[in-house]
C-alpha positions in Angstrom: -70.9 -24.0 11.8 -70.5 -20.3 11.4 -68.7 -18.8 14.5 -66.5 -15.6 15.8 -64.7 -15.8 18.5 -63.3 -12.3 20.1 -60.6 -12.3 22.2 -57.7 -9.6 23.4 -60.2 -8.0 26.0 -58.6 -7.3 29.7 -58.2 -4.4 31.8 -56.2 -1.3 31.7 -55.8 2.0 33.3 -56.2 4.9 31.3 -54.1 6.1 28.6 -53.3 2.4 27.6 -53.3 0.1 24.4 -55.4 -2.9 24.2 -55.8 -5.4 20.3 -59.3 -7.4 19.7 -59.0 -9.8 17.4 -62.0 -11.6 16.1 -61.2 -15.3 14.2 -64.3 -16.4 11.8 -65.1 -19.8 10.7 -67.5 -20.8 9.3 -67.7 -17.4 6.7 -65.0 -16.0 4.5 -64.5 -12.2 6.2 -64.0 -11.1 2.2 -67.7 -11.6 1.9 -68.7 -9.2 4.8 -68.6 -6.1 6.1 -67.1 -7.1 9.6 -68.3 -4.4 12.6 -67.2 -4.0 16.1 -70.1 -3.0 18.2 -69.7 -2.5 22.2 -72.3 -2.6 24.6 -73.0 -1.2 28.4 -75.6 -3.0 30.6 -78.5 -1.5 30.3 -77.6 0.6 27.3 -78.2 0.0 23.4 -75.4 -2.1 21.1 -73.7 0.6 19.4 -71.3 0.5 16.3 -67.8 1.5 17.2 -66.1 0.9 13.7 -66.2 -1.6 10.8 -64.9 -2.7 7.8 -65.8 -3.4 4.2 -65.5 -6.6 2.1 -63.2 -5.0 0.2 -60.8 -4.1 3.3 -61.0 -0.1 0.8 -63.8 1.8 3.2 -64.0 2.1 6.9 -66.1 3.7 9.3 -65.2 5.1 13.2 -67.9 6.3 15.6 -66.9 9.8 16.2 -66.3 8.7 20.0 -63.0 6.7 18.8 -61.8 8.1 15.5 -58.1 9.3 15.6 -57.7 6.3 18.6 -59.2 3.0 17.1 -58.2 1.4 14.0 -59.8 -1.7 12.5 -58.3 -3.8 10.1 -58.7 -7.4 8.6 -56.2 -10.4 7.5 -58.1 -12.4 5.3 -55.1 -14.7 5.0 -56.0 -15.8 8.8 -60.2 -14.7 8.2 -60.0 -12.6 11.5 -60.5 -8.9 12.2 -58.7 -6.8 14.8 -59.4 -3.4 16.6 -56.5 -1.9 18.0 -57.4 0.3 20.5 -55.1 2.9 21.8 -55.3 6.1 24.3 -58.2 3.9 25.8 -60.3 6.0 28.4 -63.0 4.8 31.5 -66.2 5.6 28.9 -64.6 3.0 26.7 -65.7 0.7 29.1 -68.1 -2.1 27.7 -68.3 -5.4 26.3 -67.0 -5.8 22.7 -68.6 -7.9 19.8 -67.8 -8.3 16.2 -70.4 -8.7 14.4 -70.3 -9.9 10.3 -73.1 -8.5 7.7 -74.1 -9.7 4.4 -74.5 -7.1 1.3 -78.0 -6.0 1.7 -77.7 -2.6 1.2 -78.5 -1.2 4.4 -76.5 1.2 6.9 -73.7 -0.6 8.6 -74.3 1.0 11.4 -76.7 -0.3 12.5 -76.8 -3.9 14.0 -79.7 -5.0 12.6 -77.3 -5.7 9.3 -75.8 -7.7 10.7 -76.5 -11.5 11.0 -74.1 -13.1 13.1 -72.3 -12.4 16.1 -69.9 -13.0 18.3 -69.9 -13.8 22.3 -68.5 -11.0 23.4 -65.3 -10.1 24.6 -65.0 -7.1 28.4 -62.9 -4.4 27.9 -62.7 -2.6 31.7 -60.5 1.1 31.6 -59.8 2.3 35.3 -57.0 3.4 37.5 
């Protein structure tokens, strides 16, 4: 059965630190390029970094560069997104998200074939 399961989501006031971590099974991570994607109700899925098979390129959405950093262990076949200087607009539910080589943008969710459940991140004084 092919699964990821987030976890490290909570609630902290502005200014502070928190890690996702997103553990596979199911899939080898070194196959994929692993996203994190975060979603508001009533809003559209969008990509907030991700990571290629290789571990050698990544991507940030311009709304968290220089404060998010993904990275992978493919030792443990999990992904993490450390998330520092976290504001109230980062606000949303996480997902990771793993998609196969097919050439297309990995930004864009549809490249992506399997998901995870989702993991609240809530920002606020």
């Amino acid at each position: 059965q092919v699964q990821l399961v987030e976890s490290g989501g909570g609630s902290v006031q502005p200014g502070g630190s928190l890690r996702l971590s997103c553990a596979a099974s199911g899939l080898t991570i070194g196959g994929y390029t692993m996203g994190w994607f975060r979603q508001a109700p009533g809003k559209e899925r969008e990509v907030v970094a991700y990571i290629s098979w290789t571990g050698r390129t990544t991507y940030y959405a311009d709304s968290v560069k220089g404060r998010f950093t993904i990275s992978s262990d493919n030792a443990k076949n999990t992904i993490y997104l450390q998330m520092n200087s976290l504001k109230p607009e980062d606000k949303d539910v996480y997902y990771c998200a793993a998609g196969p080589a097919t050439g297309g943008s990995y930004r864009e969710d549809r490249n992506y074939d399997t998901w995870g459940q989702g993991t609240q991140v809530t920002v606020s004084s």
